[in-house]
N, C-alpha and C positions, 0 to 999 in steps of 0.2 A: 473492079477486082482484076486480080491477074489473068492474065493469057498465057500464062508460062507454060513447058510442060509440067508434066508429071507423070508420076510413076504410081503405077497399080499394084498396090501388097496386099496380102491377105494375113488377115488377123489368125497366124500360127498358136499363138497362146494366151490368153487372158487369166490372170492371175492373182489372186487378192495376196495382196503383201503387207500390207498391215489394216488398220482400223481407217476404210476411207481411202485407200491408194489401191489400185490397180497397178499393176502391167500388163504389156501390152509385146507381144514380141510379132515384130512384123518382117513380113518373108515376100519375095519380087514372085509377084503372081506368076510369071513365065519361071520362075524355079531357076532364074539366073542370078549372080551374084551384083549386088547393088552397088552405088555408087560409092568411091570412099570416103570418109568423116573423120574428121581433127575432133581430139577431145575440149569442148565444149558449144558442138557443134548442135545444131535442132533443124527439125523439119517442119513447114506445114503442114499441118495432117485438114483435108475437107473433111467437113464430119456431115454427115444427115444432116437433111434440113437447111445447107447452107452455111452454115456458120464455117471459119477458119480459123484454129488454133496452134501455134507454137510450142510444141511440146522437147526440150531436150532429149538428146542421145544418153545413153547410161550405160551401154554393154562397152565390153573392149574397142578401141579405134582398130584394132588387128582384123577383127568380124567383119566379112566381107557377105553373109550368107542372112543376115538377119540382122535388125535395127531393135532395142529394145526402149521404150517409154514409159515411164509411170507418172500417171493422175492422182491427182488427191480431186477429191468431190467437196468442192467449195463451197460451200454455203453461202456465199457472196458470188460465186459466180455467175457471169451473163447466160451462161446456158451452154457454155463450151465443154466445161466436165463434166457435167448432167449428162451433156449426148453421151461422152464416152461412156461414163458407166451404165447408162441406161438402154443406148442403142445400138451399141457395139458389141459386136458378139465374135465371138471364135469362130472362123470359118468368112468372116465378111473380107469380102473387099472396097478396101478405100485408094483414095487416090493423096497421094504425098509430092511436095517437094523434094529435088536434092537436098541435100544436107546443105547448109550455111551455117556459118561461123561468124559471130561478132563477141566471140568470150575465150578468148586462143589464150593457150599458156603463153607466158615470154620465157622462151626457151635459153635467152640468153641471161636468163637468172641464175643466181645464184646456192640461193634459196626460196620453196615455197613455202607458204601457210595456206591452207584452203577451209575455210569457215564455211559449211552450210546450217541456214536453217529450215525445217520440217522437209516440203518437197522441194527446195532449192539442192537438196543435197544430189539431183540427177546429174547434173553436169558437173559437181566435186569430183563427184564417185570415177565417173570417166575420166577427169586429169588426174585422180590419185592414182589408177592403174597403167595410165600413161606415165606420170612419172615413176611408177613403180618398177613398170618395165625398163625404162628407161636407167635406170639408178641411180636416179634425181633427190637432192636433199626434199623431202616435203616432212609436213605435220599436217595431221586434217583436227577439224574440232566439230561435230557433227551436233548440232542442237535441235532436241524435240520436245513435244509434249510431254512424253511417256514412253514408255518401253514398246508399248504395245500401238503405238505410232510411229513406229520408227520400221520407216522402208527400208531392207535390206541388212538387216543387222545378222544375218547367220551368213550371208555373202560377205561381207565387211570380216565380221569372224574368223572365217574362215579361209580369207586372205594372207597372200603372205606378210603384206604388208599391214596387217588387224595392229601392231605394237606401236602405230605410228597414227594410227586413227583414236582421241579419245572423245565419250558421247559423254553428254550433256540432259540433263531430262529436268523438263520445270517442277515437276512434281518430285525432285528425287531431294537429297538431304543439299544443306545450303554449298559443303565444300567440295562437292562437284560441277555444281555451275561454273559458268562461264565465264571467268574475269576479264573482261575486254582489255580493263586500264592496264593491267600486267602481262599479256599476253600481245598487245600492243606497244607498250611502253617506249621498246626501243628501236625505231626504225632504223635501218642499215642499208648502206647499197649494197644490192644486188639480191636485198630479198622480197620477193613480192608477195600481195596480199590477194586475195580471190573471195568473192563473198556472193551466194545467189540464196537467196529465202524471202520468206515475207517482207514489207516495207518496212514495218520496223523497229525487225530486226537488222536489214542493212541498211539503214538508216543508221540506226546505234553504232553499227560496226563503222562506218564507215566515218560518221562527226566524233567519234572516239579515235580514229586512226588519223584522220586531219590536225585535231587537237594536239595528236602526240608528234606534229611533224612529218607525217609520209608525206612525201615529195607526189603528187597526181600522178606522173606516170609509173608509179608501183601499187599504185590498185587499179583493183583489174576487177567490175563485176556486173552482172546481168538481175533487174526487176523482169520479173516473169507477171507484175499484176499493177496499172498503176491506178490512180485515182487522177481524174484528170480533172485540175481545179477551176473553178467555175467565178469570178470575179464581177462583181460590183462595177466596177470598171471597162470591163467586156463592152466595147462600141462597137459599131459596125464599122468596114473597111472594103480596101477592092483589092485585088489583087488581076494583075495585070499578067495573058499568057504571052512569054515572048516569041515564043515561034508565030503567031497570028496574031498578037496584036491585041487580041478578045480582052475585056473589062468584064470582071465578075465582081460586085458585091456582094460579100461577108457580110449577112447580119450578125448580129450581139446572139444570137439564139441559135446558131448554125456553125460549124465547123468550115477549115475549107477547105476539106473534102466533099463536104457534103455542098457546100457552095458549086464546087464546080462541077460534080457529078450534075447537079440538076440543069448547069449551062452545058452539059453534054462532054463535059472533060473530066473523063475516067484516072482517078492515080492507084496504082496498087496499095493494097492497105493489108495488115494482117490484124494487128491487138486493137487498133483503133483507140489506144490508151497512151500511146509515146513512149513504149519499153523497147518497141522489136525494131524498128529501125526500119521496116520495109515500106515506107513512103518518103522517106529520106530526100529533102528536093531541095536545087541550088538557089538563092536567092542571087539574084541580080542587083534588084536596085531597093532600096528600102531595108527597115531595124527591125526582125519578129521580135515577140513577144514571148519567149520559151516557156514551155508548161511542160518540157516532154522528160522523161528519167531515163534518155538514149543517149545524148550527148555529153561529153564532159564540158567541166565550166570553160575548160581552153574551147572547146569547140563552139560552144555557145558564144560564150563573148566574140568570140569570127565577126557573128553576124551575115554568113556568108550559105549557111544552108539551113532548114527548119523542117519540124517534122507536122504536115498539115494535119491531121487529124488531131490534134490538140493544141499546137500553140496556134497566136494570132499576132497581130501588129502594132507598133509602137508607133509606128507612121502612116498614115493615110491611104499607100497603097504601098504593096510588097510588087516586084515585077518577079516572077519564078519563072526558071527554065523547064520551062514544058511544051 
């Protein structure tokens, strides 16, 4: 795990926002102003017990005094938003990350569109107020379960910019849904696309926006949850560290992270699912095997970095820069 620093907040507010979501408003325990954050920035947050989870920014980028996060309580979950909701309290202190960014607007657009689905919509929320401040073309399209699932809707409301955000509910009448095919139709330079929610749903967004033409570098978006696929094919392999020279084998049953933590070679990890990007490591010599939903297809095809906690090897041995 990491050695990084980090920062001590204490849990200023805790908040039920809709059916299943919390917030979380977190304040620098020393009562100084924190570090600053681009909208669709996240932090590690260490929860009890150990575990580490990436949770998105959602308050104004201009807030220099408080960070705010909202959870939804997964039912699928590893145990990460359980902690939150169960053992996170108002008044606690935990210990966080800076802020990181791997979902930044392209400010040299022209136009946005920002698609969230259920709790994907934390880091929308944040670039629709950035560009709102800004007085940036955007359109948001917010899709939930239900009304009464839906995090933030009296803030959204209540915004200036509410005429520019319309919601979406599965359960509401058929011609309010979400029509991807129309909505996407016509791709253009200089407008880009933005999508964070369930698999999939950016899934659909996004083999619906390929289909129709968008050029890869006009989308733009972040899985917060993956499923990391588990193949028939899975053999074991070694992977070689280049700064020493060390040979670890990769069993078929073993990650290689997990591989080399037990040879004694620690890499930082956060989701341990191939969303977050925080084991990101350069290949040298040898073809991975990509399993991860961090990289784009240009960046895969490289062949040149992979994310160890879920991909693996197409060749006999990978040699990594570590």
């Amino acid at each position: 795990m990491s050695n990084l620093p980090t920062i001590a907040v204490r849990v200023a507010r805790k908040q039920q926002e809709a059916v299943d979501i919390c917030t979380y408003e977190l304040v620098a325990e020393d009562g100084g102003p924190l570090p600053a954050f681009s909208a669709g920035s996240h932090v590690d947050v260490h929860l009890p017990g150990g575990l580490t989870r990436q949770y998105s920014l959602c308050n104004d980028p201009t807030e220099s005094h408080r960070y705010l996060i909202g959870v939804l309580r997964d039912p699928a979950s590893r145990g990460g938003s359980a902690a939150m909701h169960d053992l996170v309290a108002e008044g606690q202190v935990l210990q966080i990350s800076a802020p990181n960014n791997h979902f930044p607007i392209a400010h040299d657009a022209s136009r946005h569109l920002l698609l969230a689905g259920g709790i994907g919509v934390t880091p929308i929320l944040c670039m629709a107020e950035r560009l709102a401040n800004t007085g940036a073309d955007f359109e948001m399209h917010y899709c939930t379960r239900s009304p009464e699932r839906t995090a933030f809707h009296q803030r959204i409301a209540g915004a200036a910019f509410a005429p520019k955000v319309h919601f979406h509910f599965d359960d509401g009448a058929p011609e309010q849904k979400l029509d991807l095919a129309s909505q996407l139709s016509a791709p253009a330079s200089g407008v880009h696309l933005y999508v964070c929610g369930p698999k999939g749903f950016m899934d659909a967004v996004l083999n619906t926006a390929r289909e129709k033409g968008w050029p890869e570098a006009q989308l733009h978006y972040e899985f917060f949850a993956g499923t990391v696929t588990k193949s028939d094919s899975d053999a074991s392999f070694e992977v070689q560290v280049a700064s020493s020279g060390k040979i670890v084998v990769v069993p078929k049953d073993k990650t290689v992270v997990q591989a080399l933590a037990d040879a004694g070679v620690d890499v930082q990890v956060s989701c341990e699912q191939g969303v977050c990007g925080t084991c990101l490591t350069r290949v040298i010599e040898g073809i991975p095997d990509h399993k991860d939903m961090y990289l784009t297809p240009e960046e895969q095809a490289a062949n040149d970095q992979f994310l160890p906690c879920c991909s693996r090897s197409k060749t006999p041995r990978l040699v990594l820069d570590l």
